[in-house]
C-alpha positions in Angstrom: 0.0 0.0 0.0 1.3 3.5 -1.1 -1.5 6.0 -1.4 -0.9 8.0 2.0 -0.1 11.7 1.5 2.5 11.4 4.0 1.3 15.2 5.2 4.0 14.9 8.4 6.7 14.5 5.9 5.8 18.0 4.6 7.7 19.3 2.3 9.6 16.4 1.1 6.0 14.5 0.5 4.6 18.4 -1.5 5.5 16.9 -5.0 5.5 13.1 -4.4 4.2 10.4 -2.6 6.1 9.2 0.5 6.9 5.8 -0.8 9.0 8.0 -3.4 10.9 9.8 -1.0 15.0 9.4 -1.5 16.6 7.3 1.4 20.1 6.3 2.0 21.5 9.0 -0.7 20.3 6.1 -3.7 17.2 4.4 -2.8 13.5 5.5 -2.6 11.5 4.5 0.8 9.5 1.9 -1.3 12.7 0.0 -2.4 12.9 -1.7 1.3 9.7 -3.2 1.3 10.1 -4.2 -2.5 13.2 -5.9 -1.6 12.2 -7.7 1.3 9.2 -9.3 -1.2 11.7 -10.0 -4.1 14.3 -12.0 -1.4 11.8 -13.7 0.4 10.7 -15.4 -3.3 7.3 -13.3 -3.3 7.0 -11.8 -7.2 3.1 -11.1 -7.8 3.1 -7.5 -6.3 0.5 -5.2 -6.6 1.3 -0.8 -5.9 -1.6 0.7 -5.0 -0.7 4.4 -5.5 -3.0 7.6 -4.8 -1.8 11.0 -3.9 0.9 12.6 -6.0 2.0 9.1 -7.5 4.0 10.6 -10.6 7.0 10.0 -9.3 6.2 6.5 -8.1 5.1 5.3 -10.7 8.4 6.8 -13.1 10.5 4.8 -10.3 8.7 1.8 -10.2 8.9 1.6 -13.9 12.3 2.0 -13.9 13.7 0.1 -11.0 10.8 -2.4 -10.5 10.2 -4.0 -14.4 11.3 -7.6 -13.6 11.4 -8.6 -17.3 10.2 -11.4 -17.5 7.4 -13.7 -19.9 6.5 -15.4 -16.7 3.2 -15.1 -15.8 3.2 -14.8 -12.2 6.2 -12.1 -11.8 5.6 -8.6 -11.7 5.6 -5.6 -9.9 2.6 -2.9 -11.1 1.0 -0.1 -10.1 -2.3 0.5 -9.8 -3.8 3.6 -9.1 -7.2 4.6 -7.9 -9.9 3.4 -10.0 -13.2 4.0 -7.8 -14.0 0.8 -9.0 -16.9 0.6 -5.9 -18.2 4.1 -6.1 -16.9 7.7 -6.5 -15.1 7.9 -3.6 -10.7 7.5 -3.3 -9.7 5.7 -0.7 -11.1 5.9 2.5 -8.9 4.1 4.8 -6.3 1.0 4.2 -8.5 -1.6 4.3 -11.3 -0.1 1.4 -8.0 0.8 -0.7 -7.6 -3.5 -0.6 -11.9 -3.4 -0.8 -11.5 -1.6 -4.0 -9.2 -3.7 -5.9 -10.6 -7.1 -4.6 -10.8 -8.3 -8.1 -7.0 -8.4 -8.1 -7.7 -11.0 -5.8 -10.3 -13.0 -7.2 -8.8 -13.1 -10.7 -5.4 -14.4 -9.4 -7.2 -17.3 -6.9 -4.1 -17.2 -4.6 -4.0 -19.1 -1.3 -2.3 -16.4 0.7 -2.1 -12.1 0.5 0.3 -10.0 1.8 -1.1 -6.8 2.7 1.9 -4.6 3.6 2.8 -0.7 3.9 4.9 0.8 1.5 6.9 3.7 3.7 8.8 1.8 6.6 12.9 1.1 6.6 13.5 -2.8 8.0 14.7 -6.0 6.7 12.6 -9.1 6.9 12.5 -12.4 5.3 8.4 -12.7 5.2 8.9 -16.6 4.2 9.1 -17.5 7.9 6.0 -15.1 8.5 4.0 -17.1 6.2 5.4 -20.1 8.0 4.5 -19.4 10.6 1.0 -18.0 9.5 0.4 -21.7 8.2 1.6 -23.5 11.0 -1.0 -21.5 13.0 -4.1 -22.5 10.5 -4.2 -18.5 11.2 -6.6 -16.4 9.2 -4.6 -13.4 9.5 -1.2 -13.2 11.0 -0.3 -9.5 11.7 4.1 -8.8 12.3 5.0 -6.9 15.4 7.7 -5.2 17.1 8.0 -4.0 20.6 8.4 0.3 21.3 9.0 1.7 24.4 6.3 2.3 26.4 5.8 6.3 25.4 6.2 5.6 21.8 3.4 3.1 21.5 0.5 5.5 21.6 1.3 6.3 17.3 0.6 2.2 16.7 -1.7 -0.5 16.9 -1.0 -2.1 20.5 -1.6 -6.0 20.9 -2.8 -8.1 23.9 -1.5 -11.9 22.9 -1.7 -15.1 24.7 1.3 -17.8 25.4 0.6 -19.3 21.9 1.0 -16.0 20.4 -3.0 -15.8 19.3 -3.8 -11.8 19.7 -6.5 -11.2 22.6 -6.9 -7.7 22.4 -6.0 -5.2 19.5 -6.2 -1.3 20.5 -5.2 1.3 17.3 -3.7 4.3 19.0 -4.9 3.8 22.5 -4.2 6.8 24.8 -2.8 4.8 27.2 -1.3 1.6 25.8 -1.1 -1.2 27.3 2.7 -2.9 28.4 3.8 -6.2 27.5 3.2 -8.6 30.9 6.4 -8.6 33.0 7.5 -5.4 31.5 5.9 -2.3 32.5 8.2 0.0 29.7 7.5 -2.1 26.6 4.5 -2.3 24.4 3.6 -5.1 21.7 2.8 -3.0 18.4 1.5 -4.1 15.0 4.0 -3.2 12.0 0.9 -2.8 9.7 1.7 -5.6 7.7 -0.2 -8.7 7.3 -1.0 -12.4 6.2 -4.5 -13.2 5.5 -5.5 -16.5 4.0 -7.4 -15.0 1.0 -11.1 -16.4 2.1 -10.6 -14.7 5.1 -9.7 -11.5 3.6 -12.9 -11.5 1.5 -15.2 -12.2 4.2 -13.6 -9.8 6.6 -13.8 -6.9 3.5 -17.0 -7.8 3.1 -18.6 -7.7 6.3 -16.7 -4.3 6.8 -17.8 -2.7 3.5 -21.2 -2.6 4.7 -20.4 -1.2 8.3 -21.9 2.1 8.4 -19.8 2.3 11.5 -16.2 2.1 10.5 -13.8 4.1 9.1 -12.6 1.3 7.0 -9.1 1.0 8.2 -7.3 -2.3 9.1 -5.9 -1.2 12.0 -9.5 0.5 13.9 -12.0 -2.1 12.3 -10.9 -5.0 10.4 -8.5 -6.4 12.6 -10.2 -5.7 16.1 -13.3 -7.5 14.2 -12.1 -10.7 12.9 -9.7 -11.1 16.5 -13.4 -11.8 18.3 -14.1 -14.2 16.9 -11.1 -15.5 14.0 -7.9 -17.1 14.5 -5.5 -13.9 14.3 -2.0 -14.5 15.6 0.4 -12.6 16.1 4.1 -12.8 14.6 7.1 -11.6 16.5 9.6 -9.9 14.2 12.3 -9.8 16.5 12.5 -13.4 16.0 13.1 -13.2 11.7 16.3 -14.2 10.9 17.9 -12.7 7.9 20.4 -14.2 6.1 23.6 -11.9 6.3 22.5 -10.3 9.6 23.5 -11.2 13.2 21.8 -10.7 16.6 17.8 -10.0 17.1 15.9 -8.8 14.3 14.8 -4.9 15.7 15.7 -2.6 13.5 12.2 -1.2 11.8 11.5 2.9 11.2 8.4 4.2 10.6 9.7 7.3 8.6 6.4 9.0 8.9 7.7 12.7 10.0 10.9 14.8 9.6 12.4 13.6 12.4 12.3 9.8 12.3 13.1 10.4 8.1 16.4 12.8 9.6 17.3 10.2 12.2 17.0 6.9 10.1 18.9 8.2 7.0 22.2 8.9 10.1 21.5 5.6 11.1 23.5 5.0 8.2 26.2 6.7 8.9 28.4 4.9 11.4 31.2 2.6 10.8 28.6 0.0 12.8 25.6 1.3 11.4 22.1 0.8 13.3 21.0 -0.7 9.1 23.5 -1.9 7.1 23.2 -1.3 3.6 26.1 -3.6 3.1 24.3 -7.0 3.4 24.9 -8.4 -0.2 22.6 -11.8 1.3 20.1 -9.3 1.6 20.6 -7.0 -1.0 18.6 -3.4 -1.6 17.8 -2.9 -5.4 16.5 0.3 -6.8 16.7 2.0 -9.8 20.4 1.9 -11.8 21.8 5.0 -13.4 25.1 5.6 -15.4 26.6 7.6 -13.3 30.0 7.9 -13.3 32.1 7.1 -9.5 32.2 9.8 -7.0 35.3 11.9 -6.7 37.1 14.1 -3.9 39.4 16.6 -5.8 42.2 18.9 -4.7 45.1 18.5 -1.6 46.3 21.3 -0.3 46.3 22.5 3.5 43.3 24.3 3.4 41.2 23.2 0.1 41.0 19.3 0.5 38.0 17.4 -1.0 36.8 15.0 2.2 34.1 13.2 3.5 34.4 11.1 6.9 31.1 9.0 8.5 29.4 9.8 5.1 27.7 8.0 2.6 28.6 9.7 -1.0 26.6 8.5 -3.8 27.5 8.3 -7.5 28.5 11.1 -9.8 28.6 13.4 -6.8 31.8 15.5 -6.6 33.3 16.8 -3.6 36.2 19.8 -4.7 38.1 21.5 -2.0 35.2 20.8 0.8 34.7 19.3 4.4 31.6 16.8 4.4 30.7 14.8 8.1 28.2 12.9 9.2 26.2 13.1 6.3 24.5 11.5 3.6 25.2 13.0 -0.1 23.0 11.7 -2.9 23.8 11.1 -6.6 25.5 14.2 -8.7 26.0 16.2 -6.5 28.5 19.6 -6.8 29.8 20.7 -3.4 32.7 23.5 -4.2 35.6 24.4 -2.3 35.4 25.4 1.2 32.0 24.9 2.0 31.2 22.6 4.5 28.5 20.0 4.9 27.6 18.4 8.5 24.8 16.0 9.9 22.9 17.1 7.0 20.8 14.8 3.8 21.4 16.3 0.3 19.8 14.7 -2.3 20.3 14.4 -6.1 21.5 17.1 -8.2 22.3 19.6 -5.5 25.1 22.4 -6.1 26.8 24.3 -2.8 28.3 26.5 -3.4 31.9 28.3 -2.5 32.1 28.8 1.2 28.5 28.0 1.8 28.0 26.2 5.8 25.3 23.5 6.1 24.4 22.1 9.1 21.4 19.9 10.5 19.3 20.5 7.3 17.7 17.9 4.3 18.2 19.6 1.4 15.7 18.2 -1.3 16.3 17.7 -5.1 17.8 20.2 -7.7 18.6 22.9 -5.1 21.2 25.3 -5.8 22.9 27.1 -2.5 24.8 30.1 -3.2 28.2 30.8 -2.6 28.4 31.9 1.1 25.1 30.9 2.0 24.3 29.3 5.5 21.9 27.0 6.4 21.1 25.6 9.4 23.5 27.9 11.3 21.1 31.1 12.4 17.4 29.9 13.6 15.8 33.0 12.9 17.1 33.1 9.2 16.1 29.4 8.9 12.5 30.6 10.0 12.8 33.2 7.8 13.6 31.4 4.2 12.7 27.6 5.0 10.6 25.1 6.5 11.7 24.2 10.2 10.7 21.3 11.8 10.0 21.1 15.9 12.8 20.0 16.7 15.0 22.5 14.4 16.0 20.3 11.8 16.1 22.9 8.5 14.3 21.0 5.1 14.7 23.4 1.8 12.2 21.9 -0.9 12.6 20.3 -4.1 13.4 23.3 -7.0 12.6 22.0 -10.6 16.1 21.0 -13.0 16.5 22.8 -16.4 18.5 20.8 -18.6 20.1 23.7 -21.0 21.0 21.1 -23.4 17.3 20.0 -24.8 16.0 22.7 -23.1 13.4 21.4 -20.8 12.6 21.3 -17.5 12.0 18.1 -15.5 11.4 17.1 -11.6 
């Protein structure tokens, strides 16, 4: 699912849909979950798209076209068709209602329902696994979050065999897990239904003048009175190529968790490694040339330490640290880049000082300029968030060469 606005991702999510945002100076958010699918064997994938899906859709073309005569391998888009009525989508589960007949043509056994915008590695053959061993209609993954933190999810009650007991989306006061008064049980928003069950559940909620048509608040809650729903613990996923418990998962749903995942990646031990090759990430491939640090001299030396520089970028005379610099970018001598995202085609300028910021696509910062450094400028020019991290949009790129513009 990838039809959320992403509204608390503002402006990064003002020209395209949150599953389209850059991540990890290469990759789009979507390109984690898509891997996960294509390395746990599972190639009949369906993209439902809504709000500003342009973008989406261009990357999905280009990074997700498997190729292949083979029937049941694919990875397609498909947007909102009101094929039940006039209305988009009004929650998760009537934007699954509303392309049902994906279902029913394709007679599968199993459907993974999962969300398109969340960071993690899993390997969702041992979900299923353990979805069959169960005889489960639905098996939904969870995580634990501290205790404060639980509030923004679905909170789960479960029983010794793991069968949920009580599912609460967004409770005010969450429940702990038993024996541990500062954790919480939380649903990842991704699930295994046995297809009958999915149909029946839809179904019965399509016609609830009550509900707001979301998995979370009403499907879920309905079919654990009186269905088999278990829960599935993804610490305990073991992916190949990755040592210790399974816990690293991001919901990158504002500025902050987006800022703090992307230096996760930093580190010379990083919280995700993007270095797994048994678990690779694909995304879209470009012919970009290799990145390159020029000049060495005392005070103008090209350098980037706990940074991830992407390809084409080049880095001439400047200090870059703790940052993550995406494909083609220019960054001229003696400005210097720190704890900051800059994405694609970005020029900075001579002297220019960047700190604590995202810069999005295209932008050119003149010579000199500072960002990031004087909060009351910041206010001034660009979009803040709470906690003072400094985002400066996405500008449009005019190719002088055929004349165009393009975004």
């Amino acid at each position: 699912m990838a039809g959320g606005k992403g509204s608390r991702l503002h402006p990064l999510t003002r020209d395209r849909a949150k599953p389209a945002v850059p991540f990890g100076g290469k990759y789009r958010i979507i390109d984690f979950v898509l891997s996960n699918f294509i390395n746990s064997g599972i190639r009949s994938i369906y993209v439902l798209t809504q709000f500003m899906s342009q973008s989406l859709n261009e990357h999905l073309a280009l990074a997700w076209n498997l190729d292949t005569p083979v029937k049941d391998q694919f990875v397609r888009a498909v947007p909102a068709q009101m094929r039940t009525g006039d209305a988009w989508y009004q929650g998760t589960a009537d934007a699954i209602w509303q392309n049902l007949n994906l279902v029913r043509e394709s007679r599968p056994h199993l459907v993974c329902i999962f969300g398109g915008d969340h960071i993690y590695r899993m390997d969702l053959s041992q979900m299923i696994a353990f979805h069959e061993e169960k005889r489960a209609d639905c098996t939904v993954a969870a995580i634990t979050v501290p205790i404060e933190e639980a509030s923004a999810f679905g909170v789960i009650e479960v029983d010794d065999e793991w069968r949920i007991t009580g599912f609460a989306e967004k409770p005010p006061v969450p429940k702990s897990i038993p024996g541990d008064p500062t954790r919480a049980l939380v649903s990842m928003g991704n699930y295994v239904f046995s297809a009958r069950s999915l149909i029946a559940s839809l179904e019965r909620d399509s016609v609830d003048p009550q509900s707001t048509h979301d998995f979370g608040k009403d499907v879920i809650p309905a079919l654990v009175k009186d269905r088999k729903v278990y829960c599935y613990d993804f610490g305990g996923n073991v992916v190949p190529g990755e040592t210790g418990l399974n816990t690293y998962w991001r919901d990158v749903g504002t500025i902050e968790s987006y800022y703090e995942s992307n230096m996760d990646l930093r580190d010379v031990v990083p919280a995700f490694n993007l270095y797994n090759r048994q678990w690779p990430l694909f995304t879209a491939r470009y012919d970009d040339p290799p990145a390159k640090f020029v000049h060495d001299s005392d005070n103008r030396t090209g350098r980037a330490t706990n940074s991830i520089v992407c390809e084409g970028s080049i880095l001439s005379g400047c200090t870059v640290r703790n940052s993550v610099i995406g494909r083609n970018v220019k960054i001229h001598s003696f400005a210097e880049v720190s704890d900051s995202i800059i994405m694609d085609n970005v020029v900075v300028g001579r002297h220019a000082r960047i700190h604590k910021s995202i810069i999005d696509k295209n932008v050119r910062v003149p010579d000199h300029a500072s960002i990031g450094i004087d909060p009351v400028a910041d206010q001034r020019d660009f979009f803040v968030s709470t906690t003072g991290i400094v985002i400066v949009p996405k500008q449009p790129r005019f190719d002088s060469d055929i004349g165009s513009i393009s975004i």
